[in-house]
C-alpha positions as CSV (number, residue, x, y, z in Angstrom):
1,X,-216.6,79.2,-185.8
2,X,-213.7,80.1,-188.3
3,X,-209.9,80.5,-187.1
4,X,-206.5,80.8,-188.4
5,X,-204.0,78.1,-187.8
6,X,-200.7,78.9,-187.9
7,X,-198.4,75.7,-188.7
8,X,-194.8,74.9,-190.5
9,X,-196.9,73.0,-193.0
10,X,-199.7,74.1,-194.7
11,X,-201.7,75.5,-197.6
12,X,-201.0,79.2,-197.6
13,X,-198.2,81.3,-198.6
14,X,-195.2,82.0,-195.3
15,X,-195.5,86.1,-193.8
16,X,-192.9,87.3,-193.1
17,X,-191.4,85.3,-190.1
18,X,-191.4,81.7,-193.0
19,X,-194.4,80.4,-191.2
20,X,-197.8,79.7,-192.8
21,X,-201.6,80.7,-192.1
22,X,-204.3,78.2,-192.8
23,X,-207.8,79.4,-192.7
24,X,-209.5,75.9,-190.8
25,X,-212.9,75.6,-190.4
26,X,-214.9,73.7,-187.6
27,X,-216.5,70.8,-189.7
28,X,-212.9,70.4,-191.4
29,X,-212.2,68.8,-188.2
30,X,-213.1,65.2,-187.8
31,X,-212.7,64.4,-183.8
32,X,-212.8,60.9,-182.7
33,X,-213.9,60.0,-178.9
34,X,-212.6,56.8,-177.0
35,X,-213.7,55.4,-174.0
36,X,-211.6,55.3,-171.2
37,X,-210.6,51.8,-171.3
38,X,-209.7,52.2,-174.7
39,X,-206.5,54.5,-174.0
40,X,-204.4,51.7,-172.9
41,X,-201.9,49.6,-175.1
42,X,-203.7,47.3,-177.4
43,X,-202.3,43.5,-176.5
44,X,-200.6,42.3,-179.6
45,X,-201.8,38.9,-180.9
46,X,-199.9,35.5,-179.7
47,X,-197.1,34.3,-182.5
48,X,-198.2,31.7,-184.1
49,X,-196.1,28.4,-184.9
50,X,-195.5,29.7,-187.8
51,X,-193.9,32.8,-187.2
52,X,-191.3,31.5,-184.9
53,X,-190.5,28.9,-187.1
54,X,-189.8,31.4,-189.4
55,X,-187.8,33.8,-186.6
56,X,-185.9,30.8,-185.9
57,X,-184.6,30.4,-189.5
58,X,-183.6,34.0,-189.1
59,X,-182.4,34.4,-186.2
60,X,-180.0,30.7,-187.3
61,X,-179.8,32.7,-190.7
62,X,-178.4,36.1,-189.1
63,X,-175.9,34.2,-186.9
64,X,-174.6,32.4,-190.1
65,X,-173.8,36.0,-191.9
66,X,-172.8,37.1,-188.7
67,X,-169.8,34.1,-187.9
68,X,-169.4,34.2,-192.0
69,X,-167.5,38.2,-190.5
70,X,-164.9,36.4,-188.8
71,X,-162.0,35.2,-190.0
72,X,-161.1,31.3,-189.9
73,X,-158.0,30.4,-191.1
74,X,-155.5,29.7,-188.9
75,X,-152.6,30.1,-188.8
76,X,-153.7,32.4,-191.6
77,X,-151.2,31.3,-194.5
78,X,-149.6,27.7,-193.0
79,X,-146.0,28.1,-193.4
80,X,-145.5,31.7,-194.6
81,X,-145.7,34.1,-191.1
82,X,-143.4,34.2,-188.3
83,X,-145.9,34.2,-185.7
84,X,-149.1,32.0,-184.5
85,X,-152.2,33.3,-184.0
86,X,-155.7,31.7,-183.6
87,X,-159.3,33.1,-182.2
88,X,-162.7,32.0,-181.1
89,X,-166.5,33.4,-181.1
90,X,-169.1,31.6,-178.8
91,X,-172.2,33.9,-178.8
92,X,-174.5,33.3,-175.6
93,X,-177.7,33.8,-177.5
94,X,-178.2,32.8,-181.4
95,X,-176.6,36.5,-182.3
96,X,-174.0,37.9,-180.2
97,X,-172.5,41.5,-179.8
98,X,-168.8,40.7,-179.9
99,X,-166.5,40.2,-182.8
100,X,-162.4,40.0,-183.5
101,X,-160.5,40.4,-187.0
102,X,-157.1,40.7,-188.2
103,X,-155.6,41.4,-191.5
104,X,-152.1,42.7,-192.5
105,X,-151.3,46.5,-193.3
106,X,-148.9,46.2,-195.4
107,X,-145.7,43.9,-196.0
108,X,-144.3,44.0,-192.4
109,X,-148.0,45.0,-189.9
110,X,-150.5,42.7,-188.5
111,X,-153.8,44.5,-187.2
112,X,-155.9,42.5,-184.5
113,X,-158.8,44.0,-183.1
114,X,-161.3,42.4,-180.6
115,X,-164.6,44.3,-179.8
116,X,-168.0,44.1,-177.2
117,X,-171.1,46.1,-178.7
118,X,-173.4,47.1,-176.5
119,X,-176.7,45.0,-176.1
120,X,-176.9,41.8,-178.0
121,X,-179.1,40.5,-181.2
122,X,-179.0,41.7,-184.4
123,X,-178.8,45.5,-183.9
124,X,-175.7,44.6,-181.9
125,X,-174.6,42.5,-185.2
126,X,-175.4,45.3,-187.3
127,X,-173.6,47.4,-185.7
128,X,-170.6,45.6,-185.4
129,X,-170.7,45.1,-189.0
130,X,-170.5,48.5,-189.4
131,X,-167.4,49.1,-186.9
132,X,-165.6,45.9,-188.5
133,X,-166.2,47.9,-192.3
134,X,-164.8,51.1,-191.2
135,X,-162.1,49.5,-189.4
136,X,-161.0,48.0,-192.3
137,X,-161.1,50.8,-194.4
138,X,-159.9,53.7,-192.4
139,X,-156.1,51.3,-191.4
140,X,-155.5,51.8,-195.5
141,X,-154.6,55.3,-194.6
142,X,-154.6,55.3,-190.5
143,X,-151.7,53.2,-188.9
144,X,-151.5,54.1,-185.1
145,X,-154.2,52.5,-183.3
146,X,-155.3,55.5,-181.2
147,X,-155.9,57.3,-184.5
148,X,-157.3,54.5,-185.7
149,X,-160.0,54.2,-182.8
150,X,-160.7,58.0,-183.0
151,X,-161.3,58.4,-187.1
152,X,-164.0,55.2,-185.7
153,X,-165.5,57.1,-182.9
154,X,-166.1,59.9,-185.0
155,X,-167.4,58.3,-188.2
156,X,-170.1,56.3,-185.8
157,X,-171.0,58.9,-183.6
158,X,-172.3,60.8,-186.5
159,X,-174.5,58.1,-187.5
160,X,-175.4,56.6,-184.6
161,X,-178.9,57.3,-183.9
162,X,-179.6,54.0,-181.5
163,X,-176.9,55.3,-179.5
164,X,-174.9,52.1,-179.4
165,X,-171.3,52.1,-178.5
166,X,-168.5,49.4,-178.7
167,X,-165.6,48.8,-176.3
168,X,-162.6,47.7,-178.3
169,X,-159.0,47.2,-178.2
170,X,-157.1,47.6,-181.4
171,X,-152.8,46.5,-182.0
172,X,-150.2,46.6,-184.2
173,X,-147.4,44.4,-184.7
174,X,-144.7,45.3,-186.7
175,X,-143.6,41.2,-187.1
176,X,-140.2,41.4,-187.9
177,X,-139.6,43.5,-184.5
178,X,-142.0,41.8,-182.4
179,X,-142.5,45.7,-181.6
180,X,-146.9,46.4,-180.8
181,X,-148.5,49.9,-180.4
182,X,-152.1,48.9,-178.9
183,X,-154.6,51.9,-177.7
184,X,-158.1,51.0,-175.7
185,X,-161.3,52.3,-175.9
186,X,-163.0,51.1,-172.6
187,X,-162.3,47.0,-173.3
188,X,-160.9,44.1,-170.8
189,X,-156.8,44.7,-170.9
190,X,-155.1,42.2,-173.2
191,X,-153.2,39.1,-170.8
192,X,-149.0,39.6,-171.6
193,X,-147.0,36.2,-171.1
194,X,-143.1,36.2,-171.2
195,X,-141.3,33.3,-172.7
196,X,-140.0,33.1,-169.0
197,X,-143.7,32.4,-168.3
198,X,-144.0,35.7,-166.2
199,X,-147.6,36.9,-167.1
200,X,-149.3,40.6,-166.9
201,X,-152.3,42.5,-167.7
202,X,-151.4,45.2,-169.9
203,X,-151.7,49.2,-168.6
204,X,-154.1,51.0,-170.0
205,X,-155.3,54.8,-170.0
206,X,-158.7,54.7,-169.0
207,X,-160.5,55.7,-172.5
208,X,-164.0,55.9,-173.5
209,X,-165.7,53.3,-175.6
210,X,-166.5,54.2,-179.1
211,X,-169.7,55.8,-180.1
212,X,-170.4,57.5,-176.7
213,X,-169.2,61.1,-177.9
214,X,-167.8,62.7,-180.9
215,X,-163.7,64.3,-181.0
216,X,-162.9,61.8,-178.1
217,X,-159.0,61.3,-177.7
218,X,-157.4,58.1,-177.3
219,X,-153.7,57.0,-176.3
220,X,-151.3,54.1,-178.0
221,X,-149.0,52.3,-175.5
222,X,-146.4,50.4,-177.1
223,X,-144.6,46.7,-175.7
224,X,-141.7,44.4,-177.9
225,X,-142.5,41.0,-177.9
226,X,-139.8,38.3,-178.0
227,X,-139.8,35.2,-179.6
228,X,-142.1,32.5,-177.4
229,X,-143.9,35.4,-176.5
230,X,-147.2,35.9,-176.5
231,X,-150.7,38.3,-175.7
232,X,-154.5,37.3,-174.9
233,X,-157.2,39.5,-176.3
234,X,-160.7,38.5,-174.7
235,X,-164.3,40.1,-174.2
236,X,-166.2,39.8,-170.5
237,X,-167.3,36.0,-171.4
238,X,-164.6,34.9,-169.3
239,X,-164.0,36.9,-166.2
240,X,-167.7,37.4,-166.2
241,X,-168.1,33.6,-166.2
242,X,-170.4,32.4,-163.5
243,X,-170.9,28.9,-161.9
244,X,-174.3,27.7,-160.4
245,X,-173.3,29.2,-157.2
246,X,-173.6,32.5,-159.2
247,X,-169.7,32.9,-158.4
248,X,-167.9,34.9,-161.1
249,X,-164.4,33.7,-162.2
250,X,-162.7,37.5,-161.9
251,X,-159.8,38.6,-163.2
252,X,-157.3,37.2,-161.4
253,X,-158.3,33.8,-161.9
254,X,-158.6,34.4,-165.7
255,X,-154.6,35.6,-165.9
256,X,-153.8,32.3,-163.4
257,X,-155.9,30.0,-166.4
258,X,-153.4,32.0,-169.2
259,X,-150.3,31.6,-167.6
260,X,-151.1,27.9,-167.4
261,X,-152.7,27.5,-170.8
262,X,-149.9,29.6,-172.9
263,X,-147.6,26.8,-171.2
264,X,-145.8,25.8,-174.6
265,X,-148.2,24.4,-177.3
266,X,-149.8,27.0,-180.2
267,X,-152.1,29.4,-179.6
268,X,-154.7,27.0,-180.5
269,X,-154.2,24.3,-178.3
270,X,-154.0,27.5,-175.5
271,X,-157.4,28.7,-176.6
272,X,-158.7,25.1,-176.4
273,X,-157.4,24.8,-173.1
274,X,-159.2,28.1,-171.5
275,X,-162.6,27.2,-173.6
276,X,-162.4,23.8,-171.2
277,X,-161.3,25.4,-168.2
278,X,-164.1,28.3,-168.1
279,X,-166.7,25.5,-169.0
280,X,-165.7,23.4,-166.2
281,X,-165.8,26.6,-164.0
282,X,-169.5,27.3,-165.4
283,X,-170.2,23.6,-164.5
284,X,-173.1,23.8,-166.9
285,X,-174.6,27.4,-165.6
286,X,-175.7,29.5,-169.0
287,X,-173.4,31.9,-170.1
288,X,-174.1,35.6,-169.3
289,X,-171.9,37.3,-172.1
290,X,-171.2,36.3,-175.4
291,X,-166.9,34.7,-175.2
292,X,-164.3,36.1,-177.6
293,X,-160.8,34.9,-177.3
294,X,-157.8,36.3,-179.7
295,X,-154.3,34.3,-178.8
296,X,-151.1,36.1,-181.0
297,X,-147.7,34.1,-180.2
298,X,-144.9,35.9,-181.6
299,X,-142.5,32.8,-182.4
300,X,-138.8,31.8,-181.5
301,X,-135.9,32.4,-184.2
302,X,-135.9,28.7,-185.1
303,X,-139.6,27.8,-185.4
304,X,-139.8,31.2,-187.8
305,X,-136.8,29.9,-189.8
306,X,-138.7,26.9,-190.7
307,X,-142.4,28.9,-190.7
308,X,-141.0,30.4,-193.8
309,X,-140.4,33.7,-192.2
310,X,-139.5,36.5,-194.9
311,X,-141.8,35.6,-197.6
312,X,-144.1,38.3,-198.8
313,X,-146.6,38.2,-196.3
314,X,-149.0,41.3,-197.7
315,X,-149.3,39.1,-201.1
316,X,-149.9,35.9,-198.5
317,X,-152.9,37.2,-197.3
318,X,-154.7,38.3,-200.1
319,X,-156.7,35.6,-200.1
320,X,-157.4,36.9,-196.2
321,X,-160.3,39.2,-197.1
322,X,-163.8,39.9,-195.8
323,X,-166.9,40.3,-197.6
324,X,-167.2,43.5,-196.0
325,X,-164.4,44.7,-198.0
326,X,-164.2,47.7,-199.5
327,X,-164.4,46.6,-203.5
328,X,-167.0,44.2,-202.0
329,X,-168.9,46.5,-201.0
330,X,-168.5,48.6,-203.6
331,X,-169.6,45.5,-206.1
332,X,-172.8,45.3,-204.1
333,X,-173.6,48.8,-203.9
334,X,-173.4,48.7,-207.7
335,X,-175.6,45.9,-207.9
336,X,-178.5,47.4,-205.8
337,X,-177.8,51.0,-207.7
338,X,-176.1,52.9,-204.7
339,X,-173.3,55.0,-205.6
340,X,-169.5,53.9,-204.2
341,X,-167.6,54.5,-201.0
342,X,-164.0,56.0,-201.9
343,X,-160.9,55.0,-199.2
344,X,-161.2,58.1,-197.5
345,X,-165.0,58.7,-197.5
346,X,-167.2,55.4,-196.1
347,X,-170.6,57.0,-195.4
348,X,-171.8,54.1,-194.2
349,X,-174.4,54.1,-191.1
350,X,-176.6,51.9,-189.3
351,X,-179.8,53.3,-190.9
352,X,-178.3,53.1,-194.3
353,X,-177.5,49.2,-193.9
354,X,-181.5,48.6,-192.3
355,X,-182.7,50.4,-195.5
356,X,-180.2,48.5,-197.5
C-alpha cells in the first residue's frame, strides 16, 4: 500500500500552497503495540538519600542567592540620610516568592518597592529576580511609579511563558519634601502613621498585578510625609497569619499592632516588635505565606540635623548596589559570551535566565 503524506516537514519540495508531499511507504512505518496496562503513567523511582541530600544543599544553596537580592544595610549609609528605614524577609519554605528593595534615583529620590510572586520555590525566585532586574533598570529613565509598574508589566508579559504574575507596590520619596507618589499593582495597602500617632491604610485604585496582561494601566497617588512620620509596606505573611485555632490575624488587627509598634523608637526596633507580636499570635502554628516587612520613617528636623542631612546622598549609596545590576550583569553576560543589555533595552526573560 503506497500513499502521500502531506506534512509541514518533510523530504519533498512545497506545491504551491508551502506545504510538502512525502511519498511513505507501508514498511517505512515501524508501529509499536502496548498492552492495556501499559498506557498508564510509569511510577518514578523512590529518591534515594543521596539525592535529597543533594536537593537539600540546593534548595539551602538557592535561598542563599536568593536573601544575597535583598538589601541589608540599615540604615543604608549611618549618618548621611534624613530618614530611617529598615526591612525583613522570612520565607515560609527554604525559597520564598516575596522580595523588597530600595535604592536612590538620583540626589534627592528614594525607590522602595515590596513584591508577592505568585506560587513559591525557585521559579517564584526566578522570577522575582527578573522583576527586581528590570525594576532597577527601567527607574534610570522611568520616575513615576505607575509608569514604572507598566514599562514592568509589559516587558514580563512578553516573556512570560509560565504565566506568573507579581503583586507589588512601588513609591517614591522625594526626601527633602517628605513628598511620595506610590501606585499598586494588586498588593496589601501600605499602613500610614502620623507623628500624632493617627494611623491609616493607604487608598488605592484597584489595579491588576503585573504579568497578568500586556498595555495594562496603572495610577500614582501621592501623600507628604512629615517629620516623625512614617509608612508600613508588607506582603500577606501577616494579616494572613494564622494561630492553631486556624484564626487569621486580618487586617484590622495588623494596623492596631503598627500603630502600637511605630510608637517612637526606629523602624527597626518597630519591625522587631511586629515579627514578635505575629509570632506570639501564630503561637507556634507554621506560617502559610512567606513575611515581608519594609518600615520608612521620614525623620524630625532635629534628628536630620544631626543624621547629616544634606550630604550627597546619590554618591552615599553607591556602595548600595545589587548584583543584579546592570554593569553586573553586563560583566557576566560577557563572561559566558552573551551579548549586553543597554539602559533602555533589558531583554531579559525567564527562559533566558533557566538556559543561562
Amino acid at each position: 500500500m503506497f500513499g502521500k503524506l502531506r506534512a509541514l516537514f518533510g523530504g519533498g519540495p512545497p506545491d504551491d500552497d508551502g506545504i510538502a508531499e512525502v511519498e511513505v511507504r507501508e514498511d517505512d512505518i515501524v508501529v509499536r503495540k502496548s498492552s492495556s496496562a501499559s498506557t498508564s503513567t510509569p511510577t518514578p523511582p523512590p529518591q534515594t538519600a543521596d539525592e535529597g541530600t543533594l536537593l537539600t544543599g540546593e534548595l539551602r544553596a538557592a535561598q542563599k542567592i536568593q536573601m544575597s537580592l535583598v538589601p541589608k544595610t540599615f540604615p543604608p549609609i549611618p549618618g548621611c540620610l534624613p530618614f530611617d528605614l529598615y526591612a525583613i524577609l522570612e520565607p515560609a519554605r527554604e525559597i520564598g516568592g516575596d522580595f523588597y528593595d530600595f535604592w536612590l534615583n538620583g540626589r534627592e529620590n528614594l525607590v522602595m518597592v515590596i513584591g508577592d510572586v505568585s506560587g513559591k520555590g525557585i521559579p517564584a525566585a526566578l522570577f522575582m529576580a527578573v522583576c527586581r532586574t528590570y525594576l532597577r533598570a527601567f527607574s534610570r529613565s522611568v520616575g513615576e511609579p505607575a509608569r514604572l509598574l507598566e514599562y514592568l508589566n509589559n516587558e514580563v508579559s512578553r516573556h512570560n511563558e509560565s504565566c506568573m504574575f507579581v503583586t507589588l507596590v512601588c513609591a517614591v520619596v522625594h526626601i527633602p519634601t517628605g513628598t511620595v507618589t506610590y501606585a499598586n499593582a494588586g498588593h496589601n495597602p501600605p499602613f500610614l502613621r502620623r507623628a500624632d500617632g493617627t494611623v491609616e491604610m493607604l487608598d488605592f485604585a484597584a489595579n491588576a498585578p503585573v504579568g497578568f496582561m500586556n498595555g495594562a494601566e496603572f495610577s500614582t497617588r501621592t501623600l507628604t510625609l512629615a517629620g516623625g512620620d512614617s509608612l508600613l509596606f508588607y506582603t500577606d505573611g501577616m494579616p494572613e497569619a494564622f494561630n492553631p485555632e486556624r484564626k487569621m490575624l486580618g487586617d484590622d488587627a495588623a494596623l492596631s499592632l503598627f500603630a502600637d509598634a511605630a510608637r517612637g523608637g526606629s523602624c527597626r526596633t518597630a519591625i522587631g516588635q511586629l515579627q514578635a507580636e505575629i509570632s506570639e499570635f501564630a503561637g507556634g502554628a507554621d506560617p502559610s505565606d512567606d513575611l515581608t516587612l519594609m518600615m520608612y520613617g521620614q525623620l524630625r528636623q532635629d534628628a536630620a540635623r544631626s543624621a547629616g542631612a544634606g550630604e550627597d546622598m546619590s554618591d552615599a549609596l553607591k556602595g548600595e548596589t545589587s548584583i543584579f545590576s546592570l554593569s553586573n550583569l553586563n560583566r557576566s553576560l560577557e563572561r559566558i559570551g552573551s551579548g549586553r543589555f543597554g539602559d533602555g533595552d533589558l531583554g531579559l526573560s525567564l527562559s533566558g535566565l533557566v538556559k543561562q
